[in-house]
MMTF fields as JSON, N, C-alpha, C and O atoms, coordinates in Angstrom:
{
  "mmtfVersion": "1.0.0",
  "mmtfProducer": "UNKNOWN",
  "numBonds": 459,
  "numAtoms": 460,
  "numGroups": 115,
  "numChains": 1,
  "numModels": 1,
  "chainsPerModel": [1],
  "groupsPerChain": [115],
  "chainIdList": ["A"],
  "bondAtomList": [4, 2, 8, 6, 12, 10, 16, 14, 20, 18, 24, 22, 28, 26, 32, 30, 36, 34, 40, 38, 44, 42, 48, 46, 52, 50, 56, 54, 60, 58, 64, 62, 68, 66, 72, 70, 76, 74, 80, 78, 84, 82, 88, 86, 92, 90, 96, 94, 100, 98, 104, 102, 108, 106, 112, 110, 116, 114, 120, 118, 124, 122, 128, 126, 132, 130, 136, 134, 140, 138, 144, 142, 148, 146, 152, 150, 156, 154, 160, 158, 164, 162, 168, 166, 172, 170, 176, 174, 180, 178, 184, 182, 188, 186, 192, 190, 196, 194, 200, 198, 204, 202, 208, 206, 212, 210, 216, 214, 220, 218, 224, 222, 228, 226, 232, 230, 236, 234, 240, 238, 244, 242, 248, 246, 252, 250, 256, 254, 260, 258, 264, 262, 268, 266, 272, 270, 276, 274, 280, 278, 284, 282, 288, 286, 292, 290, 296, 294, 300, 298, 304, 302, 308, 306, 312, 310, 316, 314, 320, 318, 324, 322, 328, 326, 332, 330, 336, 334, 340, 338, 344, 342, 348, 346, 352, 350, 356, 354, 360, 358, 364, 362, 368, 366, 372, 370, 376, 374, 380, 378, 384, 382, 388, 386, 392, 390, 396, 394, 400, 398, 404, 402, 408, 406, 412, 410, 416, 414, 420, 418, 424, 422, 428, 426, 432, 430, 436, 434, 440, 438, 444, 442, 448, 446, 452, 450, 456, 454],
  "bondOrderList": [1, 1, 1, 1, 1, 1, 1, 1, 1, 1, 1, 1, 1, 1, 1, 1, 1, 1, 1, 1, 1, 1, 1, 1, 1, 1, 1, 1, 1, 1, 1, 1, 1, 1, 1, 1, 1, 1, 1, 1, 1, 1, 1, 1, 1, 1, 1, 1, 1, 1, 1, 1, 1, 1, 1, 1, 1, 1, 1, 1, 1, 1, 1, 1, 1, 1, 1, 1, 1, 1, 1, 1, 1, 1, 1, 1, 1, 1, 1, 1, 1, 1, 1, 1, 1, 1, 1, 1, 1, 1, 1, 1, 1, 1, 1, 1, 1, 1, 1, 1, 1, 1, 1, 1, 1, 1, 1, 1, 1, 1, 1, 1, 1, 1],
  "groupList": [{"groupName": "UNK", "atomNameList": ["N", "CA", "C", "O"], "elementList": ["N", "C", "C", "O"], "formalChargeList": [0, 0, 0, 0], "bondAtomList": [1, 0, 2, 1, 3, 2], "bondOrderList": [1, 1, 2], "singleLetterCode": "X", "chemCompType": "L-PEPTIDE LINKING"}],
  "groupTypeList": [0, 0, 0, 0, 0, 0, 0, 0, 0, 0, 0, 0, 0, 0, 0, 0, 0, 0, 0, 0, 0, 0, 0, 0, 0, 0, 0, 0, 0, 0, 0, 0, 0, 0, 0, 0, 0, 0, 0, 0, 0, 0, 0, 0, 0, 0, 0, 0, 0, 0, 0, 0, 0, 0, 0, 0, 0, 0, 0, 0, 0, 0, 0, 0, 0, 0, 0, 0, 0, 0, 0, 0, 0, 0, 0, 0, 0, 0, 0, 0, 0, 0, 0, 0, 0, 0, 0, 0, 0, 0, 0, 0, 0, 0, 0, 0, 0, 0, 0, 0, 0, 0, 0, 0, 0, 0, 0, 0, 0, 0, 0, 0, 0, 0, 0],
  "groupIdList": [1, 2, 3, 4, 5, 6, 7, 8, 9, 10, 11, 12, 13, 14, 15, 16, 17, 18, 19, 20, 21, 22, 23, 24, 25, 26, 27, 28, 29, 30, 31, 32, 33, 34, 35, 36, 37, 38, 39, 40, 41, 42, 43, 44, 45, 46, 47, 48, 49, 50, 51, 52, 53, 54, 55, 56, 57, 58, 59, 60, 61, 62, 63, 64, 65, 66, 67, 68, 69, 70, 71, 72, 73, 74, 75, 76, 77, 78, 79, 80, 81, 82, 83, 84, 85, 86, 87, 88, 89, 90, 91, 92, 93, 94, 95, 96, 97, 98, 99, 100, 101, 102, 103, 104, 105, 106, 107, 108, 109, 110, 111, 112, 113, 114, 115],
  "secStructList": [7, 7, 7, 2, 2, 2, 2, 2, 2, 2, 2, 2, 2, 2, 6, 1, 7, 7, 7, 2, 2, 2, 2, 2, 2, 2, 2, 1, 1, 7, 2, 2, 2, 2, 2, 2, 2, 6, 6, 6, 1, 1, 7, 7, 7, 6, 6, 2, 2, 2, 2, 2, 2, 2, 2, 6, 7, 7, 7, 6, 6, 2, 2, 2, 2, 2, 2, 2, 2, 2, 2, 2, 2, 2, 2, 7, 7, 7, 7, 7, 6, 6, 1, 1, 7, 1, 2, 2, 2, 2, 2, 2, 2, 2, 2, 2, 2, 1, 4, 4, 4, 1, 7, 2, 2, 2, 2, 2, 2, 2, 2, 2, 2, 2, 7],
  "xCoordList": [17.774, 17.952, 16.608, 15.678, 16.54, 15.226, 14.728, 15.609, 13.836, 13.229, 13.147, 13.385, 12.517, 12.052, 11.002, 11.213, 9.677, 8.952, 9.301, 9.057, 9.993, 10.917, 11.448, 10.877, 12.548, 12.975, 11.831, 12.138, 10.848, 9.785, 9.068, 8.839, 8.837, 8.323, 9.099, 8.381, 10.102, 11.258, 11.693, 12.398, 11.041, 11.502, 9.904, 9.603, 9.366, 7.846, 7.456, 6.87, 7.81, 8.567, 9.236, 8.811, 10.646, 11.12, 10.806, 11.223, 9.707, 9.274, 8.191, 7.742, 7.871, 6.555, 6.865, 5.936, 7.979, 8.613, 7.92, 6.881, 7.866, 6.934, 8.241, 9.354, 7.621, 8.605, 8.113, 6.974, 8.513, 7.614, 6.236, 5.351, 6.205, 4.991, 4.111, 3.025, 4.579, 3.074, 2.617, 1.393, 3.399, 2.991, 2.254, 1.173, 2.773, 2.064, 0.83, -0.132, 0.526, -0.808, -1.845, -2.997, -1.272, -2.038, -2.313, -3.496, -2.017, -1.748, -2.508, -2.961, -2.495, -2.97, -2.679, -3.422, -1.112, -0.48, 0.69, 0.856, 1.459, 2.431, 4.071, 4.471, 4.571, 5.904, 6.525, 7.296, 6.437, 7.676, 6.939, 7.621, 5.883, 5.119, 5.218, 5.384, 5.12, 5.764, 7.157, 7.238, 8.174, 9.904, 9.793, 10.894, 9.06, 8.886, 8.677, 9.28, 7.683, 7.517, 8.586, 8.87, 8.917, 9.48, 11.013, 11.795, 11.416, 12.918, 12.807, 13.697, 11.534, 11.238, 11.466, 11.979, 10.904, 10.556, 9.182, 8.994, 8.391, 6.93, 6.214, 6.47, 5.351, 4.831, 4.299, 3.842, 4.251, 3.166, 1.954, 1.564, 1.187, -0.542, -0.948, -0.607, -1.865, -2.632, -3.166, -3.005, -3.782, -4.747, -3.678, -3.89, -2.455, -1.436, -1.146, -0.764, -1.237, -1.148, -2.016, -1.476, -3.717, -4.743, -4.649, -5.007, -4.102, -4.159, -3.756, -4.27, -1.993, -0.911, -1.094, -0.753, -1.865, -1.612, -3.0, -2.952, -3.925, -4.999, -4.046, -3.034, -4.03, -3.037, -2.129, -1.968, -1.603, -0.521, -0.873, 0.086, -2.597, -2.768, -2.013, -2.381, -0.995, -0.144, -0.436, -1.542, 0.311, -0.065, 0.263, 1.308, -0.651, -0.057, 1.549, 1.77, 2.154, 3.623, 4.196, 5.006, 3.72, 3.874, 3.517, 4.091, 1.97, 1.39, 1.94, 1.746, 2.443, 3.092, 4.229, 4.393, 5.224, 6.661, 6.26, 6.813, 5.044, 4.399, 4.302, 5.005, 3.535, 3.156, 4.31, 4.227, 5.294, 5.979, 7.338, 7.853, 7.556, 7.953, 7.478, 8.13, 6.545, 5.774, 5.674, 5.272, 5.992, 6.342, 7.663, 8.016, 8.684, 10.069, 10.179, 10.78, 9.599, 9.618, 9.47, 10.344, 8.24, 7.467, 8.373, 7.92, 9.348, 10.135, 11.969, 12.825, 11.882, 13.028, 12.622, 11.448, 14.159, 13.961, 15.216, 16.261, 15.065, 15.908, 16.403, 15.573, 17.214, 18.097, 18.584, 19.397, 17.975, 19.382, 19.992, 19.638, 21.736, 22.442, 23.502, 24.609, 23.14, 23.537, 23.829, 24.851, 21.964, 22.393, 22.784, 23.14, 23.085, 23.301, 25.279, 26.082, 25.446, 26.745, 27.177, 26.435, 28.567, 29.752, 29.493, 29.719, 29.014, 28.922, 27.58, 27.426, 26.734, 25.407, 25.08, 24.07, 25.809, 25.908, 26.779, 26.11, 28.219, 28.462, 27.176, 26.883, 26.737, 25.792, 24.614, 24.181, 24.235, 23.124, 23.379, 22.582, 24.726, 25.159, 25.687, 25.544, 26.191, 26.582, 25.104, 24.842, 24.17, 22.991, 22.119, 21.363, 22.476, 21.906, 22.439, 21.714, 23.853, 24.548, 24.448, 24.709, 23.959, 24.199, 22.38, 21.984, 21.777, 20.254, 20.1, 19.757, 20.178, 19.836, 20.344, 20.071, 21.37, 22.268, 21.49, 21.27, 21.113, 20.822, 20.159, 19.499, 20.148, 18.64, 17.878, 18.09, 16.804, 15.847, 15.571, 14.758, 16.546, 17.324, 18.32, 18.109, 18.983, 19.734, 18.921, 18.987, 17.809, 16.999, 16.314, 16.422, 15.697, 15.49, 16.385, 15.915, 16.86, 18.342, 18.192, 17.677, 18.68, 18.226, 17.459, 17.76, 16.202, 15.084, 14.97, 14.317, 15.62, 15.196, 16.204, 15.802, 17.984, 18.295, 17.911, 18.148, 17.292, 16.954, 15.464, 15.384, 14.539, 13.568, 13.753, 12.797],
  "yCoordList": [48.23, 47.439, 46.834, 47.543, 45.654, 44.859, 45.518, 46.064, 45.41, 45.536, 44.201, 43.279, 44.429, 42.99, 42.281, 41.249, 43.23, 42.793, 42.088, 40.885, 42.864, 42.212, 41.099, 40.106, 40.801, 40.156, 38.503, 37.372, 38.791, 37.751, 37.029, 35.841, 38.214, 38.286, 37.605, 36.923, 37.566, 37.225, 35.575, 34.96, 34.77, 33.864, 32.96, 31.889, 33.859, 32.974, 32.643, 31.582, 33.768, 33.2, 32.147, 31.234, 32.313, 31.296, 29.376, 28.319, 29.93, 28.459, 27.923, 26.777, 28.903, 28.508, 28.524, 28.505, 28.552, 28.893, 29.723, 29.217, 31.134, 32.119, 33.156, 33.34, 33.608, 35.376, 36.396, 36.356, 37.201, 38.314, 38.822, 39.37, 38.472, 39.069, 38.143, 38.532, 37.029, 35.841, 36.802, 36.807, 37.776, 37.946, 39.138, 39.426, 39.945, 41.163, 40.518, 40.86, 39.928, 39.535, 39.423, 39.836, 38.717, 38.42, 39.347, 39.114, 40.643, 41.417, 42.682, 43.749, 42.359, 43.284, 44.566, 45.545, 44.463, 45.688, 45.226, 44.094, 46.62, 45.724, 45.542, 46.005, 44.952, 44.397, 45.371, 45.329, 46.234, 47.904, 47.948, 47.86, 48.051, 48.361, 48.069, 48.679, 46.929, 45.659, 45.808, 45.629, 46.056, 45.727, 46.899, 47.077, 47.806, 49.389, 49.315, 49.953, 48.39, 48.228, 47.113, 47.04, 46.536, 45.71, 46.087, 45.458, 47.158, 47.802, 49.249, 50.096, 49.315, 50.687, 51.829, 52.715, 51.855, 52.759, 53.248, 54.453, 52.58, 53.192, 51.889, 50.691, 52.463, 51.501, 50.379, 50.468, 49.433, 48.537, 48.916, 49.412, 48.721, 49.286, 47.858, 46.688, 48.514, 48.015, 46.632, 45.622, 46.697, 45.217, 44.1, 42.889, 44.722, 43.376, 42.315, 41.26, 42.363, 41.725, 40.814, 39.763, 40.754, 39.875, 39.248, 38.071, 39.937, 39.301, 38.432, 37.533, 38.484, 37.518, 36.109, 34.971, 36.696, 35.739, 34.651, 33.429, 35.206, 34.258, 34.095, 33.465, 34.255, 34.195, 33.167, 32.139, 33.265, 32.144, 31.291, 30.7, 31.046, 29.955, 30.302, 29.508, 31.097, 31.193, 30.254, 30.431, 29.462, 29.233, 30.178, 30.821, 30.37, 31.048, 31.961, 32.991, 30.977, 31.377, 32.146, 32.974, 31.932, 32.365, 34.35, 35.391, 33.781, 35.2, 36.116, 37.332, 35.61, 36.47, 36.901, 38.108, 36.289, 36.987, 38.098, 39.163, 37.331, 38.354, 40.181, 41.137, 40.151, 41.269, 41.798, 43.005, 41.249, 41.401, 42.535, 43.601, 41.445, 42.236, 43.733, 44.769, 43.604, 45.081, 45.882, 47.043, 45.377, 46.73, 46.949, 48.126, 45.906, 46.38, 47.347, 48.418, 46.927, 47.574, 49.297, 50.136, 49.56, 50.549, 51.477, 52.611, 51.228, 51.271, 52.042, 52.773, 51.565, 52.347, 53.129, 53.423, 53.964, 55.046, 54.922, 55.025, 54.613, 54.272, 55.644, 56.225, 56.046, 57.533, 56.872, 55.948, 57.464, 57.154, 58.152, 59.254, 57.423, 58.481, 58.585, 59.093, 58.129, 58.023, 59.25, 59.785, 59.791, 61.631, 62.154, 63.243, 61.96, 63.363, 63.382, 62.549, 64.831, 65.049, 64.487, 64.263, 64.18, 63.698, 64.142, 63.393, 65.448, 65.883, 65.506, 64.791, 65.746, 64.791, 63.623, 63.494, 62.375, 61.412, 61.535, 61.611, 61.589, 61.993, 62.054, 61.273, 62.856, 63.842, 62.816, 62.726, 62.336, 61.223, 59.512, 58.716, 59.435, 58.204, 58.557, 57.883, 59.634, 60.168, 60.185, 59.326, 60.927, 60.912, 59.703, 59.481, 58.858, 57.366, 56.685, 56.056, 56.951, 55.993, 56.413, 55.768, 57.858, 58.634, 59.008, 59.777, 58.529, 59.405, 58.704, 59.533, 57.696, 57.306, 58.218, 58.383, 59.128, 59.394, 60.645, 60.989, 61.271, 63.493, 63.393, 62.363, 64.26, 65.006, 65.359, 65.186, 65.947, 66.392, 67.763, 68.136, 68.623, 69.711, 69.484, 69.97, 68.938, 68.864, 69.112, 70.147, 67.642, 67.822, 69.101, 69.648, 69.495, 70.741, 71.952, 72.438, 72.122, 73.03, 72.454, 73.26, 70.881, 70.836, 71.245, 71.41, 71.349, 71.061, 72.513, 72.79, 73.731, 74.879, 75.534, 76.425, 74.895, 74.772, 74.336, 75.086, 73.191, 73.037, 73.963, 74.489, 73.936, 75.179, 76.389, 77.158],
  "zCoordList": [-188.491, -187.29, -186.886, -186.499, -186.974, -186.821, -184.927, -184.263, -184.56, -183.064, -183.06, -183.84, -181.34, -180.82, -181.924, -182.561, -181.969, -183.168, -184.13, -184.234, -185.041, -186.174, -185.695, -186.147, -184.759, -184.69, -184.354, -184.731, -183.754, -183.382, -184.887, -185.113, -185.753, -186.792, -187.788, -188.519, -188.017, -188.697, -188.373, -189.172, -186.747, -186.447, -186.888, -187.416, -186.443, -187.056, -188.177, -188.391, -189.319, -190.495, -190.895, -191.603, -190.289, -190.331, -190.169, -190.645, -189.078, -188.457, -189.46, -189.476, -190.249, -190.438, -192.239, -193.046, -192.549, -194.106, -194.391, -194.813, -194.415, -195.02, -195.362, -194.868, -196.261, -196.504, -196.253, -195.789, -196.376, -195.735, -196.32, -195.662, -198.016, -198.688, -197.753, -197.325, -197.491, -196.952, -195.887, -195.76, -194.932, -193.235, -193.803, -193.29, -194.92, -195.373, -196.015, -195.327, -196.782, -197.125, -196.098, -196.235, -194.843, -194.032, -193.459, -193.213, -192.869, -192.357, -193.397, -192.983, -194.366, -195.366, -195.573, -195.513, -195.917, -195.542, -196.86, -197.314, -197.304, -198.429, -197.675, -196.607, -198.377, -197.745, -197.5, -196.541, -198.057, -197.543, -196.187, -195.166, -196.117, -194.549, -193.634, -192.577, -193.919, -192.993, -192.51, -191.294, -193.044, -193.486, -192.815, -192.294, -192.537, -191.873, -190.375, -189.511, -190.218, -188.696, -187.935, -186.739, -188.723, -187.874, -187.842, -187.129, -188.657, -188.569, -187.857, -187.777, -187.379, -186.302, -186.592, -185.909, -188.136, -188.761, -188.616, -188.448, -188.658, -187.81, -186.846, -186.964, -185.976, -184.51, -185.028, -186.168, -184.518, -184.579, -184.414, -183.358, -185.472, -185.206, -184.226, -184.399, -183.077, -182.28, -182.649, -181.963, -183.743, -183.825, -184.333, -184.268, -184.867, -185.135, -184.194, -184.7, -183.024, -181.993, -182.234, -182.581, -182.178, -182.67, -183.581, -183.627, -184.605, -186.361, -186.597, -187.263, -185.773, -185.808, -185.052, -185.373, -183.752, -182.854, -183.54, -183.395, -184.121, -184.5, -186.059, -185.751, -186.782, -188.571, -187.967, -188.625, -186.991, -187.065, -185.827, -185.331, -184.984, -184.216, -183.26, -182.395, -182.665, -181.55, -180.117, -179.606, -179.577, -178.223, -177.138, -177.237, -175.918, -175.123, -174.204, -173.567, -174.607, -174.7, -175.416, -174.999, -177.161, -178.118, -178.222, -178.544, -177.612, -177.706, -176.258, -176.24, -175.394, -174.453, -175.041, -174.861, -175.786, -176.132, -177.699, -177.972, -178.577, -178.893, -178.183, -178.512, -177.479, -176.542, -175.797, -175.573, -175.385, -175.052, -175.963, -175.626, -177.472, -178.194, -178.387, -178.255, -178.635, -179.394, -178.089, -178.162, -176.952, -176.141, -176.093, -176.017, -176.124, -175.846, -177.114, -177.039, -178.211, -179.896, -179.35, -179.566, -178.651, -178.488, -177.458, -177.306, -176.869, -176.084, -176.906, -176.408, -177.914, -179.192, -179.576, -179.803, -179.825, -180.886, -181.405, -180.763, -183.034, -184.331, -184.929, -185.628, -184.817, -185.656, -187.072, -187.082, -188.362, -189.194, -189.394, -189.812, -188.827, -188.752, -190.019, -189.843, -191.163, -192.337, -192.824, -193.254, -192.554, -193.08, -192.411, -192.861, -190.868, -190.01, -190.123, -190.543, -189.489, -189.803, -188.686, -187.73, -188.721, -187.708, -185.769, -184.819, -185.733, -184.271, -184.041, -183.051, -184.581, -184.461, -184.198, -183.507, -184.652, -184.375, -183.221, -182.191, -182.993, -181.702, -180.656, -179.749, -180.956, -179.53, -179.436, -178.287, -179.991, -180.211, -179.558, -179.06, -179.812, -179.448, -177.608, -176.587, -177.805, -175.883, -175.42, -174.578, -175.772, -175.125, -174.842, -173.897, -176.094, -175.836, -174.389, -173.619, -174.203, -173.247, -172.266, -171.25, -172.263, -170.556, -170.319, -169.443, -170.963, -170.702, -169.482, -168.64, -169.035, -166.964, -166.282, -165.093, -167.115, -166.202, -165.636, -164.475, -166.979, -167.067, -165.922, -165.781, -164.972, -163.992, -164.84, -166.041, -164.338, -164.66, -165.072, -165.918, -164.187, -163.985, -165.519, -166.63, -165.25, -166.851, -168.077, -168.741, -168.444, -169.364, -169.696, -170.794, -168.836, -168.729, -169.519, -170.547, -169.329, -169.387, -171.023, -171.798, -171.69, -172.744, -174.019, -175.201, -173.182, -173.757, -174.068, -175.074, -173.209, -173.261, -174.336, -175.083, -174.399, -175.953, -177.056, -178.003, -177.331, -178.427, -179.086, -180.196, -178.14, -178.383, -178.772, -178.874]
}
């Protein structure tokens, strides 16, 4: 599942006809790495923000939805629930939809099951 990142990353690409080895070269990182961060499999490292926004000239607009991305990015958490069993996913997808909901008092209570 692409993030905001990805998804930004993927359009700048687009605009700019590149594939992904081009953004990994630039970036100096290899294409699995890349295809890694931007499907929120691991964070955006810090200085990508700079790299990109100077690598691809960004205008101000550009580099705000930039920054912007890589926090909404920073902001997910990606489960693959490929391997997990049937009640797991269950419990993962309820907890996704109700976590505004738990107290604090609840979590708690959680946190002291799974420990």
């Amino acid at each position: 599942m692409l993030t905001p990142f990805g998804k930004f990353c993927r359009k700048l690409r687009i605009d700019r006809n590149e594939i992904l080895k081009d953004m990994a070269s630039k970036l100096n990182v290899t294409v699995s790495y890349l295809s890694a961060v931007e499907n929120g499999k691991r964070s955006v490292p810090g200085e990508w923000e700079t790299i990109i926004s100077k690598e691809y000239d960004l205008n101000p607009e550009q580099s705000w939805e930039l920054q912007e991305a890589i926090i909404e990015s920073e902001k997910m958490i990606i489960f693959a629930l490929e391997h997990t069993g049937e009640n797991s996913q269950k419990l993962l997808k309820a907890l996704a939809r109700k976590s505004g909901d738990i107290s604090e008092e609840q979590l708690k209570m959680m946190f002291d099951i799974l420990e």
